[in-house]
BALOBA-1460 file (C-alpha; in Angstrom, 3 decimals):
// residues 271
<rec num="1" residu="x" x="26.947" y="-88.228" z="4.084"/>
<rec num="2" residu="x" x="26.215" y="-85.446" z="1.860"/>
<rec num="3" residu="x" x="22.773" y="-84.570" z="3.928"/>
<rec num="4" residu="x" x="24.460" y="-83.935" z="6.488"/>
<rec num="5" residu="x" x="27.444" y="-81.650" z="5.038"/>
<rec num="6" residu="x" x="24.722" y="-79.951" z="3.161"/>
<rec num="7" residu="x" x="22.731" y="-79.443" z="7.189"/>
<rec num="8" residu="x" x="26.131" y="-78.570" z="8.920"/>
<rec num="9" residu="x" x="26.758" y="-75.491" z="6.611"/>
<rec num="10" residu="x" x="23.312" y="-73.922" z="6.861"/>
<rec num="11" residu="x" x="22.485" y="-71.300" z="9.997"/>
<rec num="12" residu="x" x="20.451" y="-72.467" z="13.144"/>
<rec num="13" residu="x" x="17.141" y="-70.082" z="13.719"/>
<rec num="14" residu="x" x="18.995" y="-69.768" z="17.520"/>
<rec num="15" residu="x" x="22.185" y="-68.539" z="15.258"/>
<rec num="16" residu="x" x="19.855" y="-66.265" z="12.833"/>
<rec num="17" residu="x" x="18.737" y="-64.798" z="16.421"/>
<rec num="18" residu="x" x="22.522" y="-63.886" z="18.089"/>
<rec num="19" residu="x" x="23.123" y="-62.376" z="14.862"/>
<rec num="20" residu="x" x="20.261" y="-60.088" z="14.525"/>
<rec num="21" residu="x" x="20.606" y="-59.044" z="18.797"/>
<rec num="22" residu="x" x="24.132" y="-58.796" z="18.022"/>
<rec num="23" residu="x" x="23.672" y="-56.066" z="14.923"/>
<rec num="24" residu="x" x="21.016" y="-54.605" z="16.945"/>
<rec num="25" residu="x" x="23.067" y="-53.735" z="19.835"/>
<rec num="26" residu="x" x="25.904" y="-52.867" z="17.796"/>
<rec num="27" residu="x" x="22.930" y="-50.352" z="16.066"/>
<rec num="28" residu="x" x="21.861" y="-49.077" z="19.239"/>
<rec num="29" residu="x" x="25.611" y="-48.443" z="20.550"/>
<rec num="30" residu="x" x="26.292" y="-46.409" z="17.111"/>
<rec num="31" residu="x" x="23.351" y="-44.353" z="16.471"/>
<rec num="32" residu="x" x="23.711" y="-41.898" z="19.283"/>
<rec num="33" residu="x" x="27.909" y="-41.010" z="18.035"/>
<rec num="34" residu="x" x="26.104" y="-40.734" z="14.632"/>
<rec num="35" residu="x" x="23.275" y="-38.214" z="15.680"/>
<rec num="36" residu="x" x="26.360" y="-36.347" z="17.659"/>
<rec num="37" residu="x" x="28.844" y="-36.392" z="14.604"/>
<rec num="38" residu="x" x="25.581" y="-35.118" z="12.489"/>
<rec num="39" residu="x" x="24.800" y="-32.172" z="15.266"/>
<rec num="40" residu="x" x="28.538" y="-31.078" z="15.309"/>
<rec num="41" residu="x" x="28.821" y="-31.223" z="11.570"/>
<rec num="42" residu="x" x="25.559" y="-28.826" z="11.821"/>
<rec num="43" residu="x" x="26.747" y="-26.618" z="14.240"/>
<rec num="44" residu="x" x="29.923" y="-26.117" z="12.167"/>
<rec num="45" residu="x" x="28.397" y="-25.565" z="8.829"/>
<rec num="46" residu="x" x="26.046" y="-22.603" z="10.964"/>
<rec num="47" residu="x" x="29.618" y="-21.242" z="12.214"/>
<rec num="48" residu="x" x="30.839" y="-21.477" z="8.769"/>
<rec num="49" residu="x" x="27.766" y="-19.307" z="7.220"/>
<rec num="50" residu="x" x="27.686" y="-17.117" z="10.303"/>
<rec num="51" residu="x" x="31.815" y="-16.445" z="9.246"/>
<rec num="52" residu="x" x="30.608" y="-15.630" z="5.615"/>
<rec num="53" residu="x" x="28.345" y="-12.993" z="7.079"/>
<rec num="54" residu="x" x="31.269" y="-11.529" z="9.462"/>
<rec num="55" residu="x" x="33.928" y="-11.598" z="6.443"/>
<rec num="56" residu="x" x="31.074" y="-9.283" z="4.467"/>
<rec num="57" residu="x" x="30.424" y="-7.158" z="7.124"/>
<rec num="58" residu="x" x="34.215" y="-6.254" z="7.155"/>
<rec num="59" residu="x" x="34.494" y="-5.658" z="3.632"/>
<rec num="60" residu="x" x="31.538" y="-2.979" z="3.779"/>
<rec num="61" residu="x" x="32.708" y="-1.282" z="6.418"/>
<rec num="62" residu="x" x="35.497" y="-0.882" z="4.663"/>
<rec num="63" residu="x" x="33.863" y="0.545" z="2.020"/>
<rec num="64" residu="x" x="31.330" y="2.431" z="4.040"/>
<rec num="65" residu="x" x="33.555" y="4.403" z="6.000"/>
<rec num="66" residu="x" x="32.833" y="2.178" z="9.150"/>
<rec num="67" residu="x" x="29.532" y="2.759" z="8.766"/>
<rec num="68" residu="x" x="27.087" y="-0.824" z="10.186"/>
<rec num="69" residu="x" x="24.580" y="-1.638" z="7.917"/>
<rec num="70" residu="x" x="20.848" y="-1.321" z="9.534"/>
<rec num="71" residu="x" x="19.059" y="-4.568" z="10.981"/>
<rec num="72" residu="x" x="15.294" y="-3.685" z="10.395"/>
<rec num="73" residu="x" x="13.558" y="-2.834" z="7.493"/>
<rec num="74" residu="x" x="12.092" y="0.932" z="8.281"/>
<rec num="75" residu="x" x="12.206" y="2.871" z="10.733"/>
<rec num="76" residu="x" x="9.413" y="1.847" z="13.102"/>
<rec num="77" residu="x" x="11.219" y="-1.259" z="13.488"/>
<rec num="78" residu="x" x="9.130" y="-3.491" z="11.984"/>
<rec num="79" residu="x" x="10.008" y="-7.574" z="13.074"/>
<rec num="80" residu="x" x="8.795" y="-8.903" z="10.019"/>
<rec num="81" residu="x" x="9.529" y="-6.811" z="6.332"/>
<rec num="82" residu="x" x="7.302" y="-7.978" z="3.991"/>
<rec num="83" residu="x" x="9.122" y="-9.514" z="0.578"/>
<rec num="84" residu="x" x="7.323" y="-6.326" z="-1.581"/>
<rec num="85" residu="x" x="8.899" y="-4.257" z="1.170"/>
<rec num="86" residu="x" x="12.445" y="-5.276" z="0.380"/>
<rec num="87" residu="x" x="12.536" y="-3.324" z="-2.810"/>
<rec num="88" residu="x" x="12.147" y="-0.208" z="-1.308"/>
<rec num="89" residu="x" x="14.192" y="2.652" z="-0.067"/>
<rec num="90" residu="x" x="13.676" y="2.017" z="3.277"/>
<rec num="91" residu="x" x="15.206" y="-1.319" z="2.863"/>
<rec num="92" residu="x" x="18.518" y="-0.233" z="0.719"/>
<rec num="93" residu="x" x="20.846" y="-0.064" z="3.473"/>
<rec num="94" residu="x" x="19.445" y="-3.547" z="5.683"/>
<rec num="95" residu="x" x="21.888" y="-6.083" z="6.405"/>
<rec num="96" residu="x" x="20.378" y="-8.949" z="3.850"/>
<rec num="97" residu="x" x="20.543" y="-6.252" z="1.294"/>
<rec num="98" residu="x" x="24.015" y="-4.872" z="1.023"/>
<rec num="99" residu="x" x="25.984" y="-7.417" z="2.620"/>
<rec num="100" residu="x" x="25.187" y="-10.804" z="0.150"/>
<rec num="101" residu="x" x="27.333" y="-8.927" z="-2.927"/>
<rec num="102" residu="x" x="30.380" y="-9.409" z="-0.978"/>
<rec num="103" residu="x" x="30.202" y="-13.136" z="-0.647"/>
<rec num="104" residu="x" x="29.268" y="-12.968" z="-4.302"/>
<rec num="105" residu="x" x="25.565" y="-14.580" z="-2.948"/>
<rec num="106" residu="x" x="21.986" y="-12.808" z="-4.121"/>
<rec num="107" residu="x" x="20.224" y="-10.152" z="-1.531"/>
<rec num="108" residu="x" x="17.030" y="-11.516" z="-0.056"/>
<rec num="109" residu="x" x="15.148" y="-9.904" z="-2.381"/>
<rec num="110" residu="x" x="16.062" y="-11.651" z="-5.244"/>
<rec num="111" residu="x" x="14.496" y="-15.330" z="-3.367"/>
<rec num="112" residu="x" x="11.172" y="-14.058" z="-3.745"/>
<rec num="113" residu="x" x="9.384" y="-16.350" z="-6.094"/>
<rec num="114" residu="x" x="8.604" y="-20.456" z="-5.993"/>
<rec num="115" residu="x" x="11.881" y="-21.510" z="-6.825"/>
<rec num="116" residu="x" x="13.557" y="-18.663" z="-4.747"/>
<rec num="117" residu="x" x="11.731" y="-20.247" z="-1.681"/>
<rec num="118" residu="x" x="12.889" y="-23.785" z="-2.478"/>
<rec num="119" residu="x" x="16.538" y="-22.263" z="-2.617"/>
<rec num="120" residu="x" x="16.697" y="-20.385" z="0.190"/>
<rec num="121" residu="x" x="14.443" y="-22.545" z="2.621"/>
<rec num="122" residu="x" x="15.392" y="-26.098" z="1.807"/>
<rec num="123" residu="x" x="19.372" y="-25.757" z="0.038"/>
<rec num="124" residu="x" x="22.388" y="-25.411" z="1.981"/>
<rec num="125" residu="x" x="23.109" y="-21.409" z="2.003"/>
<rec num="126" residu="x" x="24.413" y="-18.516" z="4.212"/>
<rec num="127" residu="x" x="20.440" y="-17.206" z="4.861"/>
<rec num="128" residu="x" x="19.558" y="-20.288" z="6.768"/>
<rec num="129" residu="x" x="20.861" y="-22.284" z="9.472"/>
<rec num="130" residu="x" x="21.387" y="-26.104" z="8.251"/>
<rec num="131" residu="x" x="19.817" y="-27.112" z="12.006"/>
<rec num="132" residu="x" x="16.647" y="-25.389" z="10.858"/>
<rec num="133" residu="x" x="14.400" y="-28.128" z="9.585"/>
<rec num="134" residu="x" x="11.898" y="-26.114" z="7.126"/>
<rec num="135" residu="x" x="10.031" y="-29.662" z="5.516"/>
<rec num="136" residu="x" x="6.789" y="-29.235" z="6.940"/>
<rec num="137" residu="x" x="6.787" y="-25.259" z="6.302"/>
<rec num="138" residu="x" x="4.993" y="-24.108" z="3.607"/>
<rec num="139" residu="x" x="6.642" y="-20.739" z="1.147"/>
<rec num="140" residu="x" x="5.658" y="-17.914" z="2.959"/>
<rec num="141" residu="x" x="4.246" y="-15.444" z="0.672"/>
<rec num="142" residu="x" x="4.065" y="-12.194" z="2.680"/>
<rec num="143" residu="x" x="7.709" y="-12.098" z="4.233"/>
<rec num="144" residu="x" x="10.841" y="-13.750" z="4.496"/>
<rec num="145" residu="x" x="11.683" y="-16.176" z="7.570"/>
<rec num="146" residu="x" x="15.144" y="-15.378" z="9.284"/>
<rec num="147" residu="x" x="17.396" y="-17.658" z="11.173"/>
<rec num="148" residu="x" x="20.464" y="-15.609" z="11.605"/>
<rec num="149" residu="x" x="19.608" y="-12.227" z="12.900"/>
<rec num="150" residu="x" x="21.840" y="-9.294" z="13.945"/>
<rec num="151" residu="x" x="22.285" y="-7.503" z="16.530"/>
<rec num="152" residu="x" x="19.613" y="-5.980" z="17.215"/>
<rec num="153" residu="x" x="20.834" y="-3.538" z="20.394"/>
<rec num="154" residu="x" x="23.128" y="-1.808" z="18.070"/>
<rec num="155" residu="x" x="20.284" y="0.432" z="15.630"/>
<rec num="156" residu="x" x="18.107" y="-0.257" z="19.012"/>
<rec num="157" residu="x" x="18.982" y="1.479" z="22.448"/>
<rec num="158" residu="x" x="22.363" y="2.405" z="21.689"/>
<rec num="159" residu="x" x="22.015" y="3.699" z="18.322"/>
<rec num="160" residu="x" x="25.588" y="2.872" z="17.127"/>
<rec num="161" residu="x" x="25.790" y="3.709" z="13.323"/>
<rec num="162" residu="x" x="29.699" y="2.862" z="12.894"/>
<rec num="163" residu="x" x="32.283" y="0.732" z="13.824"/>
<rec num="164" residu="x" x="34.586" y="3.425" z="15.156"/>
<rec num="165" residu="x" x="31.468" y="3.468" z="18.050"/>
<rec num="166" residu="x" x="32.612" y="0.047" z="19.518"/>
<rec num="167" residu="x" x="36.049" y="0.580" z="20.415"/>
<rec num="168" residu="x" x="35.658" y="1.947" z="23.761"/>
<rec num="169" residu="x" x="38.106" y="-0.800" z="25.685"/>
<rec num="170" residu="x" x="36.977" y="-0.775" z="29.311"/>
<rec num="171" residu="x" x="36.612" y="2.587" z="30.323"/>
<rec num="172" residu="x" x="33.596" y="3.501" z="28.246"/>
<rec num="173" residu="x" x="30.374" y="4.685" z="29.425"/>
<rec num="174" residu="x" x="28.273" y="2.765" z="32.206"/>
<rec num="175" residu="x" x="30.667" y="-0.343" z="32.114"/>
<rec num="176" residu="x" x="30.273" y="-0.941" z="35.823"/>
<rec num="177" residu="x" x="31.830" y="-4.497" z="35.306"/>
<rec num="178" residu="x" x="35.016" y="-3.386" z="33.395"/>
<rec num="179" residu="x" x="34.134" y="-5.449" z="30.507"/>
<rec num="180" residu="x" x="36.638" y="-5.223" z="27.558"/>
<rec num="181" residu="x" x="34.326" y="-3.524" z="24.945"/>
<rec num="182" residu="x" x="35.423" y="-3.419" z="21.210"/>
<rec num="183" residu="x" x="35.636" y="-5.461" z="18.207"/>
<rec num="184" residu="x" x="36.560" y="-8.652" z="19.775"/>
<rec num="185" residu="x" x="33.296" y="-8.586" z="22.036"/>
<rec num="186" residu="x" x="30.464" y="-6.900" z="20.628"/>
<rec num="187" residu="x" x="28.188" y="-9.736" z="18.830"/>
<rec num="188" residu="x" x="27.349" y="-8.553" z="14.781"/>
<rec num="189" residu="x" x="25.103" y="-11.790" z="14.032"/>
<rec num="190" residu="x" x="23.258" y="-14.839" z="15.668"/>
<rec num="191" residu="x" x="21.161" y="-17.388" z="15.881"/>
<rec num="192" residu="x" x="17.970" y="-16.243" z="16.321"/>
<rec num="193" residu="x" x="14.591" y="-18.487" z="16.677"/>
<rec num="194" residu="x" x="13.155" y="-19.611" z="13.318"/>
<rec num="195" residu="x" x="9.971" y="-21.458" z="14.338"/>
<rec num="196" residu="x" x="7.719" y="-21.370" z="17.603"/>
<rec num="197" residu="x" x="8.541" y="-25.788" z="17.165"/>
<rec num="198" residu="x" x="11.841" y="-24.780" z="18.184"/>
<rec num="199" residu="x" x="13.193" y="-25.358" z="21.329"/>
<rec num="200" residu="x" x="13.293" y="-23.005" z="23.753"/>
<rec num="201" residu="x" x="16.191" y="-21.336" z="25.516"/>
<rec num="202" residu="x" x="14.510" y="-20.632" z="28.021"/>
<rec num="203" residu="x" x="11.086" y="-20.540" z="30.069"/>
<rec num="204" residu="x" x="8.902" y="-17.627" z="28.563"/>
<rec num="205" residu="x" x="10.459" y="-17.577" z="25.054"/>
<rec num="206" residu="x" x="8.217" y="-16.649" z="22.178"/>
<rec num="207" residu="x" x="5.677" y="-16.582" z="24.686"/>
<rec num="208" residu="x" x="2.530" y="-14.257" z="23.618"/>
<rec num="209" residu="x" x="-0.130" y="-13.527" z="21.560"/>
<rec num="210" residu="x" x="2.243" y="-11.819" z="18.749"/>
<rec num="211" residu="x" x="5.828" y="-13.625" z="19.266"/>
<rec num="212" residu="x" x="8.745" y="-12.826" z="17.493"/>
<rec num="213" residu="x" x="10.592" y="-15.344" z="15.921"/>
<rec num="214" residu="x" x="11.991" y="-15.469" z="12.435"/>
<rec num="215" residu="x" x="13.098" y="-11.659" z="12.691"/>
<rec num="216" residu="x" x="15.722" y="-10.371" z="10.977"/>
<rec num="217" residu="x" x="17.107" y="-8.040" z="14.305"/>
<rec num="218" residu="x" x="17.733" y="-10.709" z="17.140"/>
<rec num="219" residu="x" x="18.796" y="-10.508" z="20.960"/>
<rec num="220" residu="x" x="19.161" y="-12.692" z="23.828"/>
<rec num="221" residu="x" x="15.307" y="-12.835" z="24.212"/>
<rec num="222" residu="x" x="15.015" y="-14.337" z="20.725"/>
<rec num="223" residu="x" x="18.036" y="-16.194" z="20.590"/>
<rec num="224" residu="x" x="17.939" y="-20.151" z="19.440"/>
<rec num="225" residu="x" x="18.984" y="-23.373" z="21.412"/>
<rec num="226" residu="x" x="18.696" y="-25.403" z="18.381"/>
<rec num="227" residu="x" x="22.622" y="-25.891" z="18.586"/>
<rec num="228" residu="x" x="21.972" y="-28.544" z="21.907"/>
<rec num="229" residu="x" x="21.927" y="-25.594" z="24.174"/>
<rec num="230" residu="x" x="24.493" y="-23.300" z="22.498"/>
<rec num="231" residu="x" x="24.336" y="-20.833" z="20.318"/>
<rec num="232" residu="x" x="26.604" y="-19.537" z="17.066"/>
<rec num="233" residu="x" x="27.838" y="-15.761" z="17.449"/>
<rec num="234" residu="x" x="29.772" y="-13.553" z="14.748"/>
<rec num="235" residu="x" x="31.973" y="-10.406" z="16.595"/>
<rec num="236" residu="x" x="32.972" y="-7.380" z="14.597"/>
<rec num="237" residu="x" x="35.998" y="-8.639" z="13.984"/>
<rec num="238" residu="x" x="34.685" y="-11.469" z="12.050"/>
<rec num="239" residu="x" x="35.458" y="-14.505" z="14.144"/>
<rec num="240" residu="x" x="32.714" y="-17.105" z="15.406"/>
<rec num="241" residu="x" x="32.075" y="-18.265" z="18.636"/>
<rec num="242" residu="x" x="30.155" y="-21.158" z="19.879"/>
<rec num="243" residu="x" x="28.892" y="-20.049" z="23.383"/>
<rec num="244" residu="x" x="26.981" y="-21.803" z="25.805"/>
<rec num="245" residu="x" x="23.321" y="-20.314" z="26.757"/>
<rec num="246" residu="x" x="23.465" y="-20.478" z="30.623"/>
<rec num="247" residu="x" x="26.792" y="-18.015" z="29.684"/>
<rec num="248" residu="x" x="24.798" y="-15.115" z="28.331"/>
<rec num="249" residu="x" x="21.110" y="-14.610" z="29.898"/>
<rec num="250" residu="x" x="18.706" y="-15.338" z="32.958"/>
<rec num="251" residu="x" x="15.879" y="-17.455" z="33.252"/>
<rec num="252" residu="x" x="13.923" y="-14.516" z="31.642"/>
<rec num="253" residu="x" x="16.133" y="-14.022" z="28.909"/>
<rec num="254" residu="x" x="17.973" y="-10.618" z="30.066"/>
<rec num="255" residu="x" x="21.600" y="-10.604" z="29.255"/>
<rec num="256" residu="x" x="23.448" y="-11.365" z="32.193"/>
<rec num="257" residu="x" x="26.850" y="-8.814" z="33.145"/>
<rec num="258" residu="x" x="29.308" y="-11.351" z="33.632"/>
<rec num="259" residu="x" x="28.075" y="-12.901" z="29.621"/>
<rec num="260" residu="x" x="31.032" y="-12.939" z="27.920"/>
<rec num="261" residu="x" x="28.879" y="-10.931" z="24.990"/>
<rec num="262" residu="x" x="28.568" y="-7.332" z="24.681"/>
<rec num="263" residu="x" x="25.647" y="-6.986" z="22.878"/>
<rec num="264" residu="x" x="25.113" y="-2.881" z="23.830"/>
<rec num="265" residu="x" x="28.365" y="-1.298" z="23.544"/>
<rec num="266" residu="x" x="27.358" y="1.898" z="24.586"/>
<rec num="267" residu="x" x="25.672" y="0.386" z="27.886"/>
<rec num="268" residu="x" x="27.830" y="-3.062" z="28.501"/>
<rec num="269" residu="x" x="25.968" y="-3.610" z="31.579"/>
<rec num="270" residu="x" x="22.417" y="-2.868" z="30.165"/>
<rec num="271" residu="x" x="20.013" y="-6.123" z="30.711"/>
């Protein structure tokens, strides 16, 4: 009698076998929400640094007299400032230089170093997009790798220096397509490719002998579709959009005149 109490409470191998299909299909069912609820928590964490960056801008333009910080390092327009670079006058007035001492965060200049590189490429910061996935990159010694750019149409072709510049509502110049153009429109900041492993938005991206990626000036040509085919954008008026890809460019990467981005205020319609 007690053999067989002592057989009736132990589990069949058939038993052991529901159980383990059971937990796997349970597994398989829960995985996919949990790679979505990790992507979204992503996404908003980018939109949250990308809002640290906007709130910044708006407190230097306050105290510059509306003035936009630049986007490039010198005046050739260099894609890629080397970290010695940084330290010169050329550099004084760049984006990742003036705008950090707002948020009460360091300048880039200040990551250069071993242990700068493990803060700013593998911490949680407002440099670097959390999507970016920097394990298998090694420090790079001659210049620092970007994953939020600006603008880069604004120091570009239409050469706007201040705020006061954007404004222009929907009569301003060559705005064919009666686009509302001011601060509400006009993109500051974005995601802009990190890595040529990145996916990309679209055919010819990155595409070359010398591609740009990792720049600190950004566009729709180097924008990123890390974000599951979206992309995080900053306006001058600080708030942060999450805006699909197919909304802003062609298949070649052009900005498109019904995007609901003005990326050249001084030419809305300019591809």
């Amino acid at each position: 009698m007690r053999q067989s109490r002592r057989m009736s409470g132990a589990f069949t191998l058939i038993e052991l076998l529901v159980v383990i299909a059971i937990i796997g299909i349970l597994a398989g069912m829960l995985l996919p929400s949990l790679s979505k609820a990790r992507a979204r928590a992503t996404l908003a964490q980018c939109a949250s640094n990308l809002r640290q960056w906007g709130l910044a801008a708006t407190m230097y333009f306050d105290d510059a007299d509306g003035y936009i910080p630049n986007d490039e390092y010198d005046a050739a327009g260099n894609d890629m400032p080397l970290w010695t670079d940084l330290t010169n006058v050329k550099s004084a007035s760049c984006w990742y230089i003036v705008l950090p001492p707002y948020v009460q965060k360091p300048p880039m200049i200040s990551f250069h170093g071993f242990s700068g590189f493990n803060y700013l490429y593998h911490t949680k910061n407002i440099f670097e997009c959390p999507a970016v996935n920097w394990a298998q990159m090694e420090s790079p010694t001659k210049r620092p790798y970007f994953s939020y750019a600006m603008n880069s149409k604004l120091n570009e072709t239409a050469t706007t220096d201040s705020i006061k510049q954007i404004d222009q509502g929907t009569s301003g110049p060559n705005n064919s397509n009666h686009r509302l153009v001011d601060t509400t429109t006009v993109a500051m900041f974005l995601d802009t490719i990190a890595q040529l492993s990145e996916q990309r938005a679209f055919a010819g991206q990155s595409s070359g002998s010398t591609p740009k990626y990792a720049s600190s000036h950004s566009y729709t040509t180097r924008i990123s579709a890390r974000h599951a085919d979206t992309c995080n954008i900053v306006f001058f008026d600080g708030h942060v959009e999450t805006i699909q890809l197919a909304q802003l460019f062609d298949s070649s990467g052009k900005n498109i005149p019904t995007s609901p981005v003005i990326w050249d205020p001084l030419d809305p319609d300019a591809p």
